[in-house]
N, C-alpha and C positions, 0 to 999 in steps of 0.2 A: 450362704455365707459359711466360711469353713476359716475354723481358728478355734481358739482355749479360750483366753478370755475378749469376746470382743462384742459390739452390737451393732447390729443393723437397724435402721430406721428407713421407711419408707413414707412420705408424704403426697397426698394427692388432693386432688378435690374435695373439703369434707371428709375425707377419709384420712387417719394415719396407724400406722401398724411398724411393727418394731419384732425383734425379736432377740437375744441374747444365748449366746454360747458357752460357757465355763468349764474348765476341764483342769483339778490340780497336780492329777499322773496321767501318765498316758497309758497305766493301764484301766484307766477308769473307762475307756473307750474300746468295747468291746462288742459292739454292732456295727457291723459294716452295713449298708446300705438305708441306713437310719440318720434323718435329721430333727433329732428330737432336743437338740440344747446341748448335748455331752459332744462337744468338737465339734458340732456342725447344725444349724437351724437355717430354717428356709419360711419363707412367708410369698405368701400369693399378691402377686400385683392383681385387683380384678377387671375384667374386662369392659366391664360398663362404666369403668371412670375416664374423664374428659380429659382430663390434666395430671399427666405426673410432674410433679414439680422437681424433686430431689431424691436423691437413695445416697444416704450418710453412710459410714462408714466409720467408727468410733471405738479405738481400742482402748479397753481399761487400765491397759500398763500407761499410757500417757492419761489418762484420768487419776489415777490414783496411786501411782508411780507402783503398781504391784508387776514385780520378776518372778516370780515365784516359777514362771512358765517357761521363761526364756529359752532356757536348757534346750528340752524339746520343741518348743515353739515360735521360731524367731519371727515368725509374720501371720497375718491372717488376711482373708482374701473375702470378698464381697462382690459378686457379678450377678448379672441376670442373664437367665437361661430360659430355655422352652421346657415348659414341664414334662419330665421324663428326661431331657437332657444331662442332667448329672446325676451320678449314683454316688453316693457316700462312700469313699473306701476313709479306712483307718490312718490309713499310712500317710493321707493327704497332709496331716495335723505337722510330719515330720519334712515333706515335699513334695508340692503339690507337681504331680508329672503334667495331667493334662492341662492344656495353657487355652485352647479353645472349643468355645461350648455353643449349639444350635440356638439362637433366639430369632424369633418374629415380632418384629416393630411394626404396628397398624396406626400410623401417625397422621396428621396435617399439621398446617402452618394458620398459631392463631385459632381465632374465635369468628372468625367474619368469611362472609362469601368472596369471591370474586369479584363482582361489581363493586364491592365497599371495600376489598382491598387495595383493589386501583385507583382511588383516591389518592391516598395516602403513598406517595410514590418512594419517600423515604421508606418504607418498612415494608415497603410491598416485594417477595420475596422472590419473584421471577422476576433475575435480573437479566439476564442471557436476552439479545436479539433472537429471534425466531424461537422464543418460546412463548407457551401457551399456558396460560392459567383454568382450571376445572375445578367443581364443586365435588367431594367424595359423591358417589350413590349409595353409599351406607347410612346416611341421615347424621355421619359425624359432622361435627361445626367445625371453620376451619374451610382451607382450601388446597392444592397441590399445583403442583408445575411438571408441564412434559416441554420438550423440546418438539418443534412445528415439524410435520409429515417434512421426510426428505433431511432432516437433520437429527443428530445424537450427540452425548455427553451430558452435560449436569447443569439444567436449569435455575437452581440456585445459585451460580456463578455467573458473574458479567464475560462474554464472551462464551461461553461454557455450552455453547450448543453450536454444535459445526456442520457443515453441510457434508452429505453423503457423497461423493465419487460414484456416477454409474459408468457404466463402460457396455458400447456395443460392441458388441465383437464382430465384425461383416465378413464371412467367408470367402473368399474368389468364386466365382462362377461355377467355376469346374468342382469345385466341391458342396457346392452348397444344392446338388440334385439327390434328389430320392431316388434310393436304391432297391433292387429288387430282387 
């Protein structure tokens, strides 16, 4: 998270973690590549939780009507990135240049298998004809959708898996001999 005055909140399964930034000059900001709370803090999502539910994003000038930062700092920014993805620079406090950052999402859909999610056809999330529902093999709960061998595009859409075009191509006679 990168801003002056602003807080990040993170909430998950049993787990919530938060963090806060303050900064009342911008020459108080005199480490680059540091996210220690002066323009910029970062908190760890961990790996082993099931559920992220929300990641807030909460600036203290609309809490507590403080400008003091304005000047300098007309916005502040909250994203999730791959760790090592972002490096602290200074200058982000006055405009942040880079706009996109490496993340990896290790997701399913839900808490239930396959079998028990097709039950339930309203919420069952492979909507697409010719798609295929599967259990992760990582032991997460939860289920995924691929689109059925010979078709592509995005199984969580109705229609959204399309069948492939093959093409033989048949040579004439005369060319289609091995050469020596």
């Amino acid at each position: 998270m990168v801003g002056v005055v602003v807080i990040t909140d993170y909430k998950g399964k049993n787990y919530t973690t938060g963090c806060v930034s303050l900064c009342y000059r911008l020459d108080d900001i005199i480490t680059n590549g540091s996210c220690t709370g002066t323009g910029c803090c970062e908190i760890s999502i961990p790996q082993s939780h099931d559920l992220l539910s929300d990641i807030a994003y909460i600036s203290l000038d609309a809490v507590s009507n403080h400008t003091g930062v304005v000047d300098f700092n007309p916005c502040g920014y909250t994203f999730v990135v791959e760790d090592g993805g972002y490096e602290f620079v200074s200058t982000d406090i006055v405009k942040m240049e880079k706009k996109e950052f490496p993340v990896v999402l290790d997701w399913s859909v839900g808490n239930r298998t396959c079998q028990e999610a097709q039950k339930e056809v309203s919420s069952y999330a492979c909507k697409a004809d010719n798609s295929e529902c599967y259990n992760p093999s990582d032991h997460r709960h939860g289920y995924l959708c691929n689109c059925s061998v010979g078709f592509r595009g995005n199984p969580y859409l109705l229609h959204g898996c399309q069948g492939i075009v093959a093409y033989n191509i048949l040579l004439p006679p005369s060319q289609n001999k091995c050469r020596s």
